[in-house]
Backbone atoms as SQL, in Angstrom:
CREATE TABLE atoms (id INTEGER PRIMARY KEY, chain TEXT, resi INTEGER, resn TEXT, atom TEXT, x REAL, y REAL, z REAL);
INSERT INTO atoms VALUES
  (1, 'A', 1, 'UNK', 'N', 75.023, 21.599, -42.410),
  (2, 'A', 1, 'UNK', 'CA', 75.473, 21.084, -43.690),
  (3, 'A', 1, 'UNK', 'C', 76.948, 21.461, -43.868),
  (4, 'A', 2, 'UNK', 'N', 77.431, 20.628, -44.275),
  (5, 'A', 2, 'UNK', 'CA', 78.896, 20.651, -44.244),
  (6, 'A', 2, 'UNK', 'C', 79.616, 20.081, -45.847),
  (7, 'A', 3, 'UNK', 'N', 80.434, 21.257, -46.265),
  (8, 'A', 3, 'UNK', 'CA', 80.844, 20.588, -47.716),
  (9, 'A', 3, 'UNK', 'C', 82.398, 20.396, -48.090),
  (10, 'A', 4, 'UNK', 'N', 82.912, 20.020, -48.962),
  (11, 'A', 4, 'UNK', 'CA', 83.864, 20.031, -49.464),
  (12, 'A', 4, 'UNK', 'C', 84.466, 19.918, -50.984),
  (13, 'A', 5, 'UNK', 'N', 85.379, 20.639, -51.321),
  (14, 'A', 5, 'UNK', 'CA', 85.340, 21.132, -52.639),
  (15, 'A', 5, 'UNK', 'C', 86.922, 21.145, -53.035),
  (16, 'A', 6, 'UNK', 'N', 87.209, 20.046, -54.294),
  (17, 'A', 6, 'UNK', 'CA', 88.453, 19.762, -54.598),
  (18, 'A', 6, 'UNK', 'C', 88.104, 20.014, -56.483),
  (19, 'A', 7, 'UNK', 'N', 89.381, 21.320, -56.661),
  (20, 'A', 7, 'UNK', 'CA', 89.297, 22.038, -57.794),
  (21, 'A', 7, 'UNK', 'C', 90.600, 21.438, -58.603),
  (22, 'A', 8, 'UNK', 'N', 90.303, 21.388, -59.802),
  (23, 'A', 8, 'UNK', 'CA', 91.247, 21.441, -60.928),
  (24, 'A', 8, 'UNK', 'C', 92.016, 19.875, -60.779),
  (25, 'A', 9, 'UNK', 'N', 91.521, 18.995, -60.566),
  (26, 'A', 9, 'UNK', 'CA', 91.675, 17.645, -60.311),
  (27, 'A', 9, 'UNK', 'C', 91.769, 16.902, -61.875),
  (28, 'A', 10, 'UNK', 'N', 92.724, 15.941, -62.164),
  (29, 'A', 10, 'UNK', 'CA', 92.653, 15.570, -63.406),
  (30, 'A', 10, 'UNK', 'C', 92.390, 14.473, -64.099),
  (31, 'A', 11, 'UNK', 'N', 90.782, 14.101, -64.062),
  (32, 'A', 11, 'UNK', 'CA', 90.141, 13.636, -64.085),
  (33, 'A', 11, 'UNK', 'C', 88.702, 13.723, -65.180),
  (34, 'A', 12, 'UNK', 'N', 88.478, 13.216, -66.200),
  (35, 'A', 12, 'UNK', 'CA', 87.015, 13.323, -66.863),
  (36, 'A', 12, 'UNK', 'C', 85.711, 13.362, -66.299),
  (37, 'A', 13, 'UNK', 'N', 85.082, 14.933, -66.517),
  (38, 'A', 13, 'UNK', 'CA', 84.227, 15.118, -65.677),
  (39, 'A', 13, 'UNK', 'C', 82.678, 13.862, -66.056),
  (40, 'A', 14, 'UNK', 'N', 82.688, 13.913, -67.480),
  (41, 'A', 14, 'UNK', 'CA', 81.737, 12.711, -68.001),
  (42, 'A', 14, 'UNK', 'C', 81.794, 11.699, -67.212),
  (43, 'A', 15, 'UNK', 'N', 82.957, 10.937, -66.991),
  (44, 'A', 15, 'UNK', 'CA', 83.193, 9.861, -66.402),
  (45, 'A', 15, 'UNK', 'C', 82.925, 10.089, -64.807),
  (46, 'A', 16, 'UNK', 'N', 83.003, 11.061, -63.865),
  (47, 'A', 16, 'UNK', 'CA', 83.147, 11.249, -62.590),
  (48, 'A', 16, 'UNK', 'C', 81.561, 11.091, -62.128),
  (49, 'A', 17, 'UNK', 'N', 80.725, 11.785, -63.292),
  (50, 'A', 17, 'UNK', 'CA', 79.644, 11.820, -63.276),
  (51, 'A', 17, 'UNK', 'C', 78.985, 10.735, -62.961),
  (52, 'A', 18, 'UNK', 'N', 79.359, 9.779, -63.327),
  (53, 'A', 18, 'UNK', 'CA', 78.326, 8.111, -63.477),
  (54, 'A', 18, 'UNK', 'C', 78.644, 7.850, -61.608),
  (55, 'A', 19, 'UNK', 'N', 79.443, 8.224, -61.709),
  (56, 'A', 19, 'UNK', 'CA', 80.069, 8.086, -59.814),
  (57, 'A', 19, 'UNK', 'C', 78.999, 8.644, -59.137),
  (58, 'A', 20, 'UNK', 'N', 79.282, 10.200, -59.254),
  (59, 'A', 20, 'UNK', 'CA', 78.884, 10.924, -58.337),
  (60, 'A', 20, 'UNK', 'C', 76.834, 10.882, -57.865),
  (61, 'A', 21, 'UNK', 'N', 76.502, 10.391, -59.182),
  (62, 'A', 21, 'UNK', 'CA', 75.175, 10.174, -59.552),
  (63, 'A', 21, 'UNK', 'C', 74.842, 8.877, -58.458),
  (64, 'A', 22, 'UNK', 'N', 75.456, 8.247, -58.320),
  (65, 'A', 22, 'UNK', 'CA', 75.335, 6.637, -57.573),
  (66, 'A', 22, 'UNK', 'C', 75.624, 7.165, -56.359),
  (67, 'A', 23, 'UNK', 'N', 75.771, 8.117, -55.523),
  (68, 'A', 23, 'UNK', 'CA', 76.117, 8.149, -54.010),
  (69, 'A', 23, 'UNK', 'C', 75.020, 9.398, -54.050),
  (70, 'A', 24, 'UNK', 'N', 74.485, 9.764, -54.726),
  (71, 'A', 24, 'UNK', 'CA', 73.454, 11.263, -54.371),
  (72, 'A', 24, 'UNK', 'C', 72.796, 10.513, -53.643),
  (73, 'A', 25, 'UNK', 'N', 72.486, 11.224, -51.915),
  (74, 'A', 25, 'UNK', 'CA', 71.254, 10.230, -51.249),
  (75, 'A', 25, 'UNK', 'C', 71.705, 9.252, -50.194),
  (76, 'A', 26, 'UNK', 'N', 72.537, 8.793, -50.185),
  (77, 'A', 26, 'UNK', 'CA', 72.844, 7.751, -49.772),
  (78, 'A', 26, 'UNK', 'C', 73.471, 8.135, -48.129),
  (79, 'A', 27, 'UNK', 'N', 73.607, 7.440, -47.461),
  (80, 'A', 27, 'UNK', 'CA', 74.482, 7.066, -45.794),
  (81, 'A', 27, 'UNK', 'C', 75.699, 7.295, -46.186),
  (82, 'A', 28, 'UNK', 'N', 76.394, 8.366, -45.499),
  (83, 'A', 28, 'UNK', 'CA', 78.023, 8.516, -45.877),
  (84, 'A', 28, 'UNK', 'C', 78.635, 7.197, -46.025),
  (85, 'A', 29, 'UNK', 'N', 78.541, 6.492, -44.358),
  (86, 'A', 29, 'UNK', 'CA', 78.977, 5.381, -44.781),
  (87, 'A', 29, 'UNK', 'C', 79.265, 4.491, -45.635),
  (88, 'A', 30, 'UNK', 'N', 77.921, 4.283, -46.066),
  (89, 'A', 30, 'UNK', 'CA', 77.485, 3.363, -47.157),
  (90, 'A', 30, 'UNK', 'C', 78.265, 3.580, -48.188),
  (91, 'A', 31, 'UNK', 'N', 78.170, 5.127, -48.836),
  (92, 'A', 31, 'UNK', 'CA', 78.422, 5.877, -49.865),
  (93, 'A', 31, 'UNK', 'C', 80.258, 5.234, -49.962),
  (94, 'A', 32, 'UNK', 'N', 80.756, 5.299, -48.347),
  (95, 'A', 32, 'UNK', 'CA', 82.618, 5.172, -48.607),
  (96, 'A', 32, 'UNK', 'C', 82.757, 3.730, -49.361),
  (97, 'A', 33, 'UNK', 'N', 81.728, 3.082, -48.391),
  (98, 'A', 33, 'UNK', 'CA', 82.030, 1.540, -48.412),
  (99, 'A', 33, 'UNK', 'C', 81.685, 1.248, -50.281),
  (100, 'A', 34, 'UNK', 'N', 80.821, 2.112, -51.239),
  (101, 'A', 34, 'UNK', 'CA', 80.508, 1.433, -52.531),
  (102, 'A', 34, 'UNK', 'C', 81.750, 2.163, -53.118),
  (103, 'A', 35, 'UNK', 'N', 81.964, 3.133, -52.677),
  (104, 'A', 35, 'UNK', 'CA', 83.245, 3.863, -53.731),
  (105, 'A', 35, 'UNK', 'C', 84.641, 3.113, -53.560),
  (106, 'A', 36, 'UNK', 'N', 84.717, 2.753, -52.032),
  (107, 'A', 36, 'UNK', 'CA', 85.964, 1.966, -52.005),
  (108, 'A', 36, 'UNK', 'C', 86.500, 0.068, -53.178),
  (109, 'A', 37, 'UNK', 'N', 85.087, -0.138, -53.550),
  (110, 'A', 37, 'UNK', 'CA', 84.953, -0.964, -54.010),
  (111, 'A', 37, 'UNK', 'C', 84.423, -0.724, -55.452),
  (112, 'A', 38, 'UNK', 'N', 84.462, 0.321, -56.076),
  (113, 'A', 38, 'UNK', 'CA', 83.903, 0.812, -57.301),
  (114, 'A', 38, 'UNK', 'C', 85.996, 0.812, -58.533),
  (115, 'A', 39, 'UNK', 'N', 86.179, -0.036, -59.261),
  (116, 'A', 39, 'UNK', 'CA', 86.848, 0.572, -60.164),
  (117, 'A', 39, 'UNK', 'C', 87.491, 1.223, -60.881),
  (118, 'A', 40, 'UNK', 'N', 87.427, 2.407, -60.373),
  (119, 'A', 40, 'UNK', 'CA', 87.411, 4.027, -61.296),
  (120, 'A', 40, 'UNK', 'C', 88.256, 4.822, -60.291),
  (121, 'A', 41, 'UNK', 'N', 88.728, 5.526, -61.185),
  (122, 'A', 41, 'UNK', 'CA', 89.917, 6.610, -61.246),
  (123, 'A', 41, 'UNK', 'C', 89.118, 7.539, -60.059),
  (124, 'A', 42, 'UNK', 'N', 88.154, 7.909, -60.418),
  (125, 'A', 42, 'UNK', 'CA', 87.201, 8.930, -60.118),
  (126, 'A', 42, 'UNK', 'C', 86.273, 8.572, -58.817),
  (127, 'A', 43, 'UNK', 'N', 86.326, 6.964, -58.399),
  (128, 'A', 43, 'UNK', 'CA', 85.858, 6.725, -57.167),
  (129, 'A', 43, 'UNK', 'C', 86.568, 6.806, -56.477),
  (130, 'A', 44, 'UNK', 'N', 88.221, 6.767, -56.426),
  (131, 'A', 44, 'UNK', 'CA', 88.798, 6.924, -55.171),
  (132, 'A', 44, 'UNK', 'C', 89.043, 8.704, -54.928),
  (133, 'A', 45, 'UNK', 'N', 89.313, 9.539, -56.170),
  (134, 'A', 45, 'UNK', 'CA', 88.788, 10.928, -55.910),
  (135, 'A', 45, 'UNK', 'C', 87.711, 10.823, -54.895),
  (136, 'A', 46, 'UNK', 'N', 86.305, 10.678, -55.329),
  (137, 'A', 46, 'UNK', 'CA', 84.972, 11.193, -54.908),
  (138, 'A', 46, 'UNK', 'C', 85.245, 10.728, -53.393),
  (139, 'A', 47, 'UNK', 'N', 85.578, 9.529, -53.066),
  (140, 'A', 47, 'UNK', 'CA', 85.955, 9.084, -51.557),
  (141, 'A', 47, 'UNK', 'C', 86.951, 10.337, -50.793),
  (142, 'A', 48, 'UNK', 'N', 87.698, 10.250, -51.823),
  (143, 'A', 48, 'UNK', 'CA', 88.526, 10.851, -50.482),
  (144, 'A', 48, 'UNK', 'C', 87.783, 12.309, -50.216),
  (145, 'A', 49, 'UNK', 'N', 86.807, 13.115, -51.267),
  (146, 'A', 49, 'UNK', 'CA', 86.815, 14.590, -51.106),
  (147, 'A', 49, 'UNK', 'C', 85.365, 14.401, -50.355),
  (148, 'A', 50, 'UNK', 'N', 84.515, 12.949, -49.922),
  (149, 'A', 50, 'UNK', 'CA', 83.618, 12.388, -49.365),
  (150, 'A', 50, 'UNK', 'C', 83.988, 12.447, -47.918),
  (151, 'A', 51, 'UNK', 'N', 85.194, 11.968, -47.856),
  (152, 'A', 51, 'UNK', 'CA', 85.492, 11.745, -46.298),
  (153, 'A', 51, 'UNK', 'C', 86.000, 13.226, -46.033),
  (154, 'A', 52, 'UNK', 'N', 86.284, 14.072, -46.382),
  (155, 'A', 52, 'UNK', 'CA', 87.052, 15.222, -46.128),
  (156, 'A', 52, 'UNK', 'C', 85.617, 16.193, -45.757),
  (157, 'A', 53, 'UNK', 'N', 84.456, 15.845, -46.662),
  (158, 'A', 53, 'UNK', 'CA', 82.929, 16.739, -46.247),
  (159, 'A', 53, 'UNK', 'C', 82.443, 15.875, -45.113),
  (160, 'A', 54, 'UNK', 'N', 82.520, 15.190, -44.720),
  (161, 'A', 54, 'UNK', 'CA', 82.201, 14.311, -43.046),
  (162, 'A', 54, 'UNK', 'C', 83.262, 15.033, -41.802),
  (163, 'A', 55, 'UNK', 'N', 84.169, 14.746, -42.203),
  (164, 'A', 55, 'UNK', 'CA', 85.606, 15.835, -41.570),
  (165, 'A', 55, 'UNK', 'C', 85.112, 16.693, -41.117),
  (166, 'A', 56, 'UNK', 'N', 84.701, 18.174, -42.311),
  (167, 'A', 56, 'UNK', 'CA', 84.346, 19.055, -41.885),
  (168, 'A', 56, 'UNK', 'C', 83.184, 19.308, -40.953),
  (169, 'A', 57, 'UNK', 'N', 81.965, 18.655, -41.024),
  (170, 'A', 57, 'UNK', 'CA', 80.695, 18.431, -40.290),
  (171, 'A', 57, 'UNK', 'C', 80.862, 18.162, -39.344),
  (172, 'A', 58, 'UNK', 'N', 81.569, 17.449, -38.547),
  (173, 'A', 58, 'UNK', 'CA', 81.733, 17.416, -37.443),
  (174, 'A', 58, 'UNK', 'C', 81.178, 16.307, -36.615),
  (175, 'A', 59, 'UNK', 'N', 80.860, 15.199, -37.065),
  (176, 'A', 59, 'UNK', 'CA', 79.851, 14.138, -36.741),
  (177, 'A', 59, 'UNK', 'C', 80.593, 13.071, -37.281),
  (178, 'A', 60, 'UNK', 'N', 80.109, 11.832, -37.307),
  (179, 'A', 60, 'UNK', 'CA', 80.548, 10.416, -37.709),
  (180, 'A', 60, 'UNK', 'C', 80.439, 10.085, -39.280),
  (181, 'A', 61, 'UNK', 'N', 80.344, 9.506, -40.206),
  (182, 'A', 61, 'UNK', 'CA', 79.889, 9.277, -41.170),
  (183, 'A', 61, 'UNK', 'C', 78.940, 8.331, -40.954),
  (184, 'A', 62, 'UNK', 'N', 78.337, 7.731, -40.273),
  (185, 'A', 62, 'UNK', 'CA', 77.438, 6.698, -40.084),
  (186, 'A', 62, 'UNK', 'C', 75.989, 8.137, -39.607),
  (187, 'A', 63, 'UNK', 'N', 76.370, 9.340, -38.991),
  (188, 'A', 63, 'UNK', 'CA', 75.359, 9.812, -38.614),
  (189, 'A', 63, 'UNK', 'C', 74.799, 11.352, -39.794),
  (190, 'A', 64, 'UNK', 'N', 75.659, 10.857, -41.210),
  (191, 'A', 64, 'UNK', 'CA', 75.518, 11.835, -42.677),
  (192, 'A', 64, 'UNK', 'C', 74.973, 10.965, -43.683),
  (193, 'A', 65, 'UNK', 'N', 74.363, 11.985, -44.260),
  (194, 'A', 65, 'UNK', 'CA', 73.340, 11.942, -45.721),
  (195, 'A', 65, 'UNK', 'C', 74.130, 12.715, -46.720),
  (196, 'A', 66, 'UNK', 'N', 74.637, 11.527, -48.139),
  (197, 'A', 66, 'UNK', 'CA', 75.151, 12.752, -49.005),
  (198, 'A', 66, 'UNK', 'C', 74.155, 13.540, -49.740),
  (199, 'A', 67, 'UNK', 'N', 74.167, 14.531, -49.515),
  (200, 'A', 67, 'UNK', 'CA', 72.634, 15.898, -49.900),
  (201, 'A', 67, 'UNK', 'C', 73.267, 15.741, -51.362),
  (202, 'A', 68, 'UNK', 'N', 74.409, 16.482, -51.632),
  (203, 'A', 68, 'UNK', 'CA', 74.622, 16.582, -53.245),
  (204, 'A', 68, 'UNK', 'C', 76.131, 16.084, -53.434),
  (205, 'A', 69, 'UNK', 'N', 76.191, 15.647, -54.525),
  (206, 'A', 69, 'UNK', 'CA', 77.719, 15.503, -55.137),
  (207, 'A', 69, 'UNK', 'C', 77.542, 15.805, -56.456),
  (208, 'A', 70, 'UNK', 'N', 78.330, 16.640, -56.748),
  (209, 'A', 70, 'UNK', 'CA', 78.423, 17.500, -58.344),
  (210, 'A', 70, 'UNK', 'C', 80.090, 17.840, -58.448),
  (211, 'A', 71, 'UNK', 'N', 79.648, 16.995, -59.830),
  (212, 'A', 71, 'UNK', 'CA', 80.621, 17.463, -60.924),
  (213, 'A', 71, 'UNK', 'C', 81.124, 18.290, -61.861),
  (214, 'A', 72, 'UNK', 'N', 81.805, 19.430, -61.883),
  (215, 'A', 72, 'UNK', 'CA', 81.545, 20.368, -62.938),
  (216, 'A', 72, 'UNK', 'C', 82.713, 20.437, -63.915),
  (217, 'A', 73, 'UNK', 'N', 83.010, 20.888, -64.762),
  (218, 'A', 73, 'UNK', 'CA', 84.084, 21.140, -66.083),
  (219, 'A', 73, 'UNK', 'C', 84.859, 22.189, -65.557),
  (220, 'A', 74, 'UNK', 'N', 86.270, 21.380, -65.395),
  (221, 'A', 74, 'UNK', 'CA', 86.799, 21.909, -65.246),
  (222, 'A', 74, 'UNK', 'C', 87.923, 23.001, -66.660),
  (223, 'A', 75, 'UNK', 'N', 89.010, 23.580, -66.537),
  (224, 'A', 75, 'UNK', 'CA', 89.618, 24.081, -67.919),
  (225, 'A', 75, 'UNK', 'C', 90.433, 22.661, -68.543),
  (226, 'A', 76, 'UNK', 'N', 90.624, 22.482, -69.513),
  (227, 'A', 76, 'UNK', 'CA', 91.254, 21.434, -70.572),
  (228, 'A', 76, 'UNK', 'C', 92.414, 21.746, -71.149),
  (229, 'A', 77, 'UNK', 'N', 93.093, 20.930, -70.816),
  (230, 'A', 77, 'UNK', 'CA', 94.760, 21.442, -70.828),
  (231, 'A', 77, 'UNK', 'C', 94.656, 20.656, -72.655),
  (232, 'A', 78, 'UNK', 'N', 95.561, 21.525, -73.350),
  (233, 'A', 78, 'UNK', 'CA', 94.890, 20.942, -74.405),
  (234, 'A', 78, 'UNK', 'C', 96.690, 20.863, -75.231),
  (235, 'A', 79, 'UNK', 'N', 96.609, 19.630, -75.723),
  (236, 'A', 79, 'UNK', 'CA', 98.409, 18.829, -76.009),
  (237, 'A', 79, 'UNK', 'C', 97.952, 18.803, -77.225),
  (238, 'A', 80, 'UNK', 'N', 99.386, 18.428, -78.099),
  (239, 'A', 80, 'UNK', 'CA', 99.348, 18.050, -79.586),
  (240, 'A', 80, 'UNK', 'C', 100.158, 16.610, -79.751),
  (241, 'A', 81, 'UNK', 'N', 99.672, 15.836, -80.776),
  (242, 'A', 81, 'UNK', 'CA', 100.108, 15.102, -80.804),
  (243, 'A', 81, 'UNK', 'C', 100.925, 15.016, -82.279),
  (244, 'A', 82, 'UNK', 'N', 102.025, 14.416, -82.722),
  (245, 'A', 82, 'UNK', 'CA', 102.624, 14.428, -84.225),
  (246, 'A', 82, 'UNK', 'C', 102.032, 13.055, -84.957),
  (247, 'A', 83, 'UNK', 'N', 101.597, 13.899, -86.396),
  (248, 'A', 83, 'UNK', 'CA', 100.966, 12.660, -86.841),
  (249, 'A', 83, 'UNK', 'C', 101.692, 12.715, -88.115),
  (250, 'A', 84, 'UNK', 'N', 101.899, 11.967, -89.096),
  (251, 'A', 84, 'UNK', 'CA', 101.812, 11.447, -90.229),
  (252, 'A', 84, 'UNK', 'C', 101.806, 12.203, -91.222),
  (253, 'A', 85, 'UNK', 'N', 102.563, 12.795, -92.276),
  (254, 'A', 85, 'UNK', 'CA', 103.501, 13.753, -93.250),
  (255, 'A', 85, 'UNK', 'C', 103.356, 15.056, -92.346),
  (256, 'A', 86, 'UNK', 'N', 104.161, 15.465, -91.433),
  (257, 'A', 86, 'UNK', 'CA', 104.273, 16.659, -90.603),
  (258, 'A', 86, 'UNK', 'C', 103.334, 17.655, -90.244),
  (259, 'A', 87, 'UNK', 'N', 101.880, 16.389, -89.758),
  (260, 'A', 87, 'UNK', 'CA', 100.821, 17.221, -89.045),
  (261, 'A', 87, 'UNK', 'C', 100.819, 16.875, -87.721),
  (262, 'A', 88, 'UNK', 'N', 99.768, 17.336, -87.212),
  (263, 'A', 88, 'UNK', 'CA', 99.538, 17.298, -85.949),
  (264, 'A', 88, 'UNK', 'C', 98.409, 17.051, -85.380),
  (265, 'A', 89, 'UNK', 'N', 97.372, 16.641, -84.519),
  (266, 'A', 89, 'UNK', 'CA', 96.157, 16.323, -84.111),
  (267, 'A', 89, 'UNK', 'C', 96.170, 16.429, -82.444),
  (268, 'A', 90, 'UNK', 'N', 95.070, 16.927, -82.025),
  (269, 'A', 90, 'UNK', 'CA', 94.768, 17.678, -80.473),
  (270, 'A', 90, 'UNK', 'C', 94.440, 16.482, -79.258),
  (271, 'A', 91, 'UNK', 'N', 95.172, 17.278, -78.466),
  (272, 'A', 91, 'UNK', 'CA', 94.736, 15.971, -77.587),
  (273, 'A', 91, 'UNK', 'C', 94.059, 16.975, -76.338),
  (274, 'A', 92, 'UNK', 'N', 92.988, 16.213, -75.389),
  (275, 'A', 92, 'UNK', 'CA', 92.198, 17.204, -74.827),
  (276, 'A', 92, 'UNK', 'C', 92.068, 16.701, -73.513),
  (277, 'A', 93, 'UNK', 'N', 92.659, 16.702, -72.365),
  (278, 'A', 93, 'UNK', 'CA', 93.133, 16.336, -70.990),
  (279, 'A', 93, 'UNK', 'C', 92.042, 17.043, -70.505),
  (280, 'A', 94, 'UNK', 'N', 90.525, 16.751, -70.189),
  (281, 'A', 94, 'UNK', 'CA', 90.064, 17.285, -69.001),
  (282, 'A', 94, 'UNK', 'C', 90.837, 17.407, -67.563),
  (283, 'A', 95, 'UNK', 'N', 90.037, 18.811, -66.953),
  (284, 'A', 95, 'UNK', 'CA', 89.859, 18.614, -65.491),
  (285, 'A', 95, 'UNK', 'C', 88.503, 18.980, -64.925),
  (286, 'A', 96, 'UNK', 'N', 88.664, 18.251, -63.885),
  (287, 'A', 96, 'UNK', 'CA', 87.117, 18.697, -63.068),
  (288, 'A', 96, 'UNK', 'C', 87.365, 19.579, -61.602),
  (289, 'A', 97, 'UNK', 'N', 85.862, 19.801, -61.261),
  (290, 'A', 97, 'UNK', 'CA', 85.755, 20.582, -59.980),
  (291, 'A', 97, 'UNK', 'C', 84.871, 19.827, -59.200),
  (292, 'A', 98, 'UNK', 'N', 84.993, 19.040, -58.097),
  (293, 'A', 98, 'UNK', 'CA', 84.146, 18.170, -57.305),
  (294, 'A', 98, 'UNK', 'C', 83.754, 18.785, -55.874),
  (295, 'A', 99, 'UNK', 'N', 82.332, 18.911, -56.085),
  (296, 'A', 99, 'UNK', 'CA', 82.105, 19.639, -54.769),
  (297, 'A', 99, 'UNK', 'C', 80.751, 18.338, -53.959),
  (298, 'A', 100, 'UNK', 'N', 81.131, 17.999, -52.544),
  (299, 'A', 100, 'UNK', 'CA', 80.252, 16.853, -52.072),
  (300, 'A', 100, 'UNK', 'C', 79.593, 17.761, -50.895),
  (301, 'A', 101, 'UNK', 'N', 78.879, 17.479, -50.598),
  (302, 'A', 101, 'UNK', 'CA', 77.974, 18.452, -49.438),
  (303, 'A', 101, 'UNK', 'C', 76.931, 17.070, -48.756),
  (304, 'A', 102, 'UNK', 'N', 77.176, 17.221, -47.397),
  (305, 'A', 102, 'UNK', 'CA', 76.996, 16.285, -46.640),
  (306, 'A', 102, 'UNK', 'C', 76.103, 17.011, -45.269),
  (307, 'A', 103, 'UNK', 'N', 75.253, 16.153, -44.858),
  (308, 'A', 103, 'UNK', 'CA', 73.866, 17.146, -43.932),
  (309, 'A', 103, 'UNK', 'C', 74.142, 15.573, -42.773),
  (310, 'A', 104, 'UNK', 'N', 73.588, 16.162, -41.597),
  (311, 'A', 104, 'UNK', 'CA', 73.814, 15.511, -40.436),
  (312, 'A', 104, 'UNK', 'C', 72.561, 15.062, -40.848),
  (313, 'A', 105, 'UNK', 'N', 72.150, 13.785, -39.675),
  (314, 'A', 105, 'UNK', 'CA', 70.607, 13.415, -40.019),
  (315, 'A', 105, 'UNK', 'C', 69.708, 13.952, -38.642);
């Protein structure tokens, strides 16, 4: 089993989630080929830190199973914004921690 783990990435972990949920299980392969074609900020993340846990394993991606992909909360860089008679209102920049773990078959 072979993993890989890309920290403090700036990215919504909510959102990474709907991703990472859709490749649990799946043929590495397979898994590159739906992310490369998926939309999202957060699918070309999950790809690349996908191909980097095949990398490490040592095998093909045609001959890996993604075992797990998890998303976790990362710290929240947290901005202000200026509002309207000299207040202010928060602005809240997630980051995440993406860890993919990939098993030979």
């Amino acid at each position: 089993m072979a993993r890989a783990l890309l920290k403090f990435i700036r990215v919504s972990p909510i959102k990474s989630r709907l991703i990472a949920r859709e490749i649990q299980g799946m043929n590495a392969e397979a898994a590159l080929a739906a992310l490369e074609f998926t939309p999202n900020k957060a699918a070309k993340i999950i790809a690349k830190v996908l191909a980097s846990a095949v990398a490490n394993s040592g095998s093909e991606a045609e001959d890996c199973v993604v075992k797990s992909c998890r998303v976790d909360n990362g710290p929240v860089l947290k901005r202000f914004r200026p509002r309207a008679r000299g207040m202010a209102s928060g602005i809240r920049k997630p980051t995440a921690h993406i860890l993919v773990e990939v098993e030979g078959k």
